[in-house]
C-alpha positions in Angstrom: 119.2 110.5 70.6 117.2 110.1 74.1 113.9 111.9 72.7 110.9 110.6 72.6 109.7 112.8 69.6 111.1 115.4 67.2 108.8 117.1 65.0 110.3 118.7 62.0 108.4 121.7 60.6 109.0 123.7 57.8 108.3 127.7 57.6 105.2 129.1 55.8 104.8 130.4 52.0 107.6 133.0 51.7 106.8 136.5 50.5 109.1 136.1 47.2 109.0 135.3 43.9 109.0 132.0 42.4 112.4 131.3 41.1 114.4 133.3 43.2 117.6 131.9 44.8 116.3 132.8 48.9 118.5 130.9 51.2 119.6 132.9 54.2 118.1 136.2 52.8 115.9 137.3 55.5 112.4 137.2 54.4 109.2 137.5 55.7 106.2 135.2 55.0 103.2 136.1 52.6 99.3 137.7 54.0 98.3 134.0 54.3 100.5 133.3 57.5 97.5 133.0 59.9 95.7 130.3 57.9 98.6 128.6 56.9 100.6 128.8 60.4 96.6 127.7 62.3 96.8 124.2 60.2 100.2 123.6 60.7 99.5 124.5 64.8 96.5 121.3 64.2 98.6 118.7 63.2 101.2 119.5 66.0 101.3 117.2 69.4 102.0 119.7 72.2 106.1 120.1 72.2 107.9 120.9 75.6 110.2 123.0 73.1 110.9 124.7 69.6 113.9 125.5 68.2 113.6 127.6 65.1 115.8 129.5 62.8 116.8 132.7 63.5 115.4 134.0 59.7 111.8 135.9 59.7 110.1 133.5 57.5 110.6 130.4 60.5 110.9 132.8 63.6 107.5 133.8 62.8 105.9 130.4 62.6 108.0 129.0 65.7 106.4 132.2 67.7 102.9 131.3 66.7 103.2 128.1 67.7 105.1 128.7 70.5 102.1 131.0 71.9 99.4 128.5 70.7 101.3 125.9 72.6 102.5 127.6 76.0 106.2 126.2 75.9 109.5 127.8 75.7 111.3 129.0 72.1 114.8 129.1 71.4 116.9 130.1 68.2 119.6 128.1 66.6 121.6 129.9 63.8 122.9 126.2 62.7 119.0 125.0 61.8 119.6 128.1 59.2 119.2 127.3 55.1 121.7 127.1 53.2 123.9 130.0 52.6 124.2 131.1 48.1 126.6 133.5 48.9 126.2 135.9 46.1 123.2 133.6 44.1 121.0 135.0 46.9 118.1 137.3 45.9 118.8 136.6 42.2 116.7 134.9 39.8 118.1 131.2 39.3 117.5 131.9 35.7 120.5 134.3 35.9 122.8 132.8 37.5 125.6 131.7 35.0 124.7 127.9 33.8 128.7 126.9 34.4 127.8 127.7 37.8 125.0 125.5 38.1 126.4 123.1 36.5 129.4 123.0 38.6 127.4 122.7 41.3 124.8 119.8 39.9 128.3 118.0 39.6 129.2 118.5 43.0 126.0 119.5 44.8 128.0 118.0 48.3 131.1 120.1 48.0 130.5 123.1 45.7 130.6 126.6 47.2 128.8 129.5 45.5 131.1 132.4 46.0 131.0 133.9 49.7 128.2 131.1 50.2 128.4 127.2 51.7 128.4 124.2 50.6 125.6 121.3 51.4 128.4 119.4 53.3 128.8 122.5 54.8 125.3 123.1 56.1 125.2 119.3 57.3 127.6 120.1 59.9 125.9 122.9 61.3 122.9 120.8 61.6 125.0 117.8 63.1 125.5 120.4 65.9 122.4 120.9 66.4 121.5 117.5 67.0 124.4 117.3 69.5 123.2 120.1 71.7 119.5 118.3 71.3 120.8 115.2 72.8 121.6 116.9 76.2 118.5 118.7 76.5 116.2 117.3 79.0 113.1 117.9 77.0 111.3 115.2 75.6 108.8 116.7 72.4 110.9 119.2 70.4 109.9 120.7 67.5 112.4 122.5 65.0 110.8 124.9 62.7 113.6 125.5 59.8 114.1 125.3 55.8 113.9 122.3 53.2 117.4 122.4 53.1 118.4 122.1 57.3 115.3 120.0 57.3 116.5 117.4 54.7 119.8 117.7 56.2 117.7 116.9 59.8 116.2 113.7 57.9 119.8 112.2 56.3 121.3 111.9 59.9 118.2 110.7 61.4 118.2 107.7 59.0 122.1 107.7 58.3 121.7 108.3 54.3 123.7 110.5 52.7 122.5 113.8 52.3 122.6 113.8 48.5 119.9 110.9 49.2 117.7 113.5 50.4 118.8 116.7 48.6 115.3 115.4 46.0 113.2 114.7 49.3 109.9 117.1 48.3 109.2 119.1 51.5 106.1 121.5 51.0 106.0 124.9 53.0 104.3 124.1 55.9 105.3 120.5 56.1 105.0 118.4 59.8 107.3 115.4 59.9 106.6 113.9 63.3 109.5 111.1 63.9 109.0 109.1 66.9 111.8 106.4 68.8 110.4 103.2 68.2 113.1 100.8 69.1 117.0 99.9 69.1 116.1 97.6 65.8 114.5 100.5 64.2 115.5 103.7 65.6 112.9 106.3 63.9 109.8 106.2 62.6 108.0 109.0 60.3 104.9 110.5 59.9 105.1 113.2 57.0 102.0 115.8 56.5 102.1 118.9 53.8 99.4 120.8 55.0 99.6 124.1 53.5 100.6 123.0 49.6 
């Protein structure tokens, strides 16, 4: 990758429940947005770019910034969270434990039914780092989801994604990662500023 830096951002404090199974269902973010979405803008460098998910709860905060910012926005469906197929919008407390369980053994490869796998969602997200790669920008920020975001991280640092799967990523999270040098390709600079 030819950038200089990528910022990694993720979206705001959803407008949903605690322990509800969210993924691509298309929610918007909670009354706190301006205060929340005003200290993630402060720990931003200026970006010649975002790229955001096309889902409410990141379009929203990629807009704001985008405005605050002066630079030009695009959408990319692969930066999207995972897809739960039919787990989506229900309580994870009801989803049946052998389906849990089959997917805690498998977390890589398991597909809820009519979702995705992980594995899955990693290749969308490889595809998005291809199409970065030709851009001529040089500060990009993604705003997207703990999930395309960890996904984001793995290839960065070529780990496998179940390495990150655990990675703690608060809503409104900044990872800045910068090129350093051949020997050590990325450097990162985490901040949680909304938890």
């Amino acid at each position: 990758m030819t950038l200089k830096t990528l910022t990694l951002i993720r979206h705001t404090k959803p407008d949903i429940a605690a322990g509800i199974c969210y993924g691509q269902t298309d929610i918007d973010v909670t009354e706190e947005f301006s205060i929340e979405a005003e200290i993630v803008s402060g720990w931003l460098s200026p970006p010649d770019l975002i790229l955001t998910s096309p889902l409410l709860r990141t379009r929203r905060l990629a807009e704001y910034l985008a405005s605050d910012y002066r630079c030009e926005l695009r959408s990319h469906a692969g930066l999207m969270e995972m897809n739960f197929g039919d787990w989506e919008g229900r309580a994870w407390s009801d989803i049946a434990h052998s389906e849990i369980e089959a997917w805690s053994a498998d977390i890589l490869h398991y597909i809820p039914a009519n979702g995705e796998s992980a594995q899955e969602m990693l290749q969308r997200v490889q595809s998005v780092l291809q199409d970065l790669a030709q851009l001529p920008q040089q500060h990009i920020a993604i705003v997207a989801h703990g999930g395309s975001i960890r996904a984001v991280l793995a290839q960065l640092a070529a780990i496998p994604l179940s390495q990150t799967l655990s990675w703690q990523i608060g809503y409104g999270a900044v990872i800045g990662i910068r090129q350093k040098s051949a020997a050590t390709p990325h450097k990162l600079d985490r901040h949680n500023p909304t938890n």
